[in-house]
C-alpha positions in Angstrom: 112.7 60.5 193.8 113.5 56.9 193.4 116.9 56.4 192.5 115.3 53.7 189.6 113.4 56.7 188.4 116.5 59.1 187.9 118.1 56.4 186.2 115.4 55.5 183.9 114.7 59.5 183.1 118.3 60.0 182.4 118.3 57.0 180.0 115.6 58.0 178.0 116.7 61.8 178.0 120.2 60.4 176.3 118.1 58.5 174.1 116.1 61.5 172.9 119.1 63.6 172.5 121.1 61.1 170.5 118.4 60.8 168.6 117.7 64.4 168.0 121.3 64.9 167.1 121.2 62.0 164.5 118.0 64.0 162.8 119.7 67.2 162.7 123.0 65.5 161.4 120.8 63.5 158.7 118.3 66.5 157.7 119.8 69.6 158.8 122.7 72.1 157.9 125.3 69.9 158.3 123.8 67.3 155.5 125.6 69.5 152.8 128.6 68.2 153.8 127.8 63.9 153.3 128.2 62.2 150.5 126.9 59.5 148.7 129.2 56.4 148.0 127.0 55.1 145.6 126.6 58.3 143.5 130.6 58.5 143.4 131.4 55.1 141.7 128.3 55.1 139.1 130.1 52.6 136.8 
């Protein structure tokens, strides 16, 4: 393969996975553990 091509499938597999990894972090098992700054200084 083109070196171009590598390159530009590597890229967009990072993307994907960052991605992925900021949807599990967000909606997944992990989300029990954020917080809310707004909720926590209600006035």
């Amino acid at each position: 393969m083109e070196p171009a091509t590598v390159l530009s499938i590597s890229i967009a597999a990072l993307l994907l996975a960052i991605t992925a990894l900021g949807v599990y972090m967000s909606f997944g098992p992990p989300s029990k553990d954020l917080i809310d700054p707004f909720e926590e200084h209600e006035d």
